[in-house]
C-alpha positions in Angstrom: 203.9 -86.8 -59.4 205.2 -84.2 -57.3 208.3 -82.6 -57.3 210.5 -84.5 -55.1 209.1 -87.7 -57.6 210.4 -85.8 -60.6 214.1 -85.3 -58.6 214.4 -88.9 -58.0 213.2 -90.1 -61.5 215.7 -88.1 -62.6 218.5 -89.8 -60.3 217.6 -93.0 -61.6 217.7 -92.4 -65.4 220.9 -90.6 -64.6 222.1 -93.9 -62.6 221.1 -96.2 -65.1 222.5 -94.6 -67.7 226.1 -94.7 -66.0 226.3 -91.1 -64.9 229.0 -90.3 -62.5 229.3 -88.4 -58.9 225.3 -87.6 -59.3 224.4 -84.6 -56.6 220.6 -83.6 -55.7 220.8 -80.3 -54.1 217.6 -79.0 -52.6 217.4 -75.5 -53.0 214.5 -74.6 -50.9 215.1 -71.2 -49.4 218.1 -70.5 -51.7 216.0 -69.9 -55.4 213.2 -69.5 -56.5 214.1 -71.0 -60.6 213.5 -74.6 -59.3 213.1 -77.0 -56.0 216.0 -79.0 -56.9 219.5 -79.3 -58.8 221.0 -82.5 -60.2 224.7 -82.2 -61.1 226.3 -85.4 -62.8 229.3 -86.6 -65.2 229.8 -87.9 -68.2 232.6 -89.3 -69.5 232.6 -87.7 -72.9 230.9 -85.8 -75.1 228.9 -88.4 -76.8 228.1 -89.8 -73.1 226.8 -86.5 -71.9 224.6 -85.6 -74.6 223.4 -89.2 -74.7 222.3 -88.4 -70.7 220.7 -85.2 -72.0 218.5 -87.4 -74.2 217.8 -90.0 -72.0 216.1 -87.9 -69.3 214.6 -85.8 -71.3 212.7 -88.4 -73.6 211.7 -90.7 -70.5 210.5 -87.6 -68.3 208.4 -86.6 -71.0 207.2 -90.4 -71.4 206.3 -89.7 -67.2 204.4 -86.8 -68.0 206.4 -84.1 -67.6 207.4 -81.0 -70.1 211.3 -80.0 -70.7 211.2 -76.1 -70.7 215.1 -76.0 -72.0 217.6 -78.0 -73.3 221.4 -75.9 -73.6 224.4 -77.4 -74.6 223.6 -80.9 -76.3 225.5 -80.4 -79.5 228.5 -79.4 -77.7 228.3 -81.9 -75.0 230.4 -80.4 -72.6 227.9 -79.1 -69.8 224.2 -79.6 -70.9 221.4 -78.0 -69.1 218.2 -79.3 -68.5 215.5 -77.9 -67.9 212.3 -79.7 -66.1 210.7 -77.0 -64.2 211.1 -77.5 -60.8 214.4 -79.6 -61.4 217.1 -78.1 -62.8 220.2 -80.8 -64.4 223.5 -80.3 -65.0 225.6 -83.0 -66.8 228.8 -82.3 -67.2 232.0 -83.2 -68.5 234.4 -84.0 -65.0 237.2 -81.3 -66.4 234.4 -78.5 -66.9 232.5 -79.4 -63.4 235.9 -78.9 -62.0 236.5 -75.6 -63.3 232.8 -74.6 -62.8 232.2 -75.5 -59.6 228.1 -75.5 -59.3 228.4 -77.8 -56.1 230.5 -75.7 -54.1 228.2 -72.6 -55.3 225.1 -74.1 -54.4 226.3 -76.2 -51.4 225.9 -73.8 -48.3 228.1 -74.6 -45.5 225.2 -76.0 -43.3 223.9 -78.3 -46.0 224.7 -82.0 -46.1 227.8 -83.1 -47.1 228.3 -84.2 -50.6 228.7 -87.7 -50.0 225.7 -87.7 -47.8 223.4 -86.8 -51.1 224.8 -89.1 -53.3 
């Protein structure tokens, strides 16, 4: 599978699993760590960390190898790390105050209702 693969395999686990306000932000020409970014909710704790674990064990089950996994046991903002696909999952109070779509959204990028 190639990379853009990966990002939307991603989507889906996140979508099936009842993620919220899921983002893929290409960031071709703006980093070099990874091709894309995911960002997505949770609605708690248990919900996020639950996410964490579902992409992880069914993106290894595709193939793929996690590099890094931050944040599970807290479960407010995990990070996780599939190589060339970088995912957030967040708590909505600490994407608020974080902000990673703003940040990574330049102004002549889609809108972020147009990459949901």
């Amino acid at each position: 599978m190639n990379n853009k693969k990966l990002n939307n395999s991603i989507e889906k686990i996140l979508s099936d699993g009842k993620a919220e306000d899921i983002i893929s932000i290409p960031l071709k020409g703006k980093s070099s760590i990874a091709d894309y970014m995911i960002i997505a909710n949770g609605t708690s704790t248990r919900h996020v960390s639950a996410l964490a674990s579902q992409v992880t064990s069914k993106i290894k089950t595709l193939g793929y190898h996690i590099f890094s996994i931050e944040g599970q046991r807290n479960g407010d903002w995990v990070l996780v790390d599939a190589g060339d696909v970088i995912v957030h999952l967040f708590r909505p109070e600490v994407r608020d105050f974080y902000n990673l779509d703003k940040m990574w959204l330049a102004p002549n990028d889609k809108s972020m209702e147009e990459n949901l």
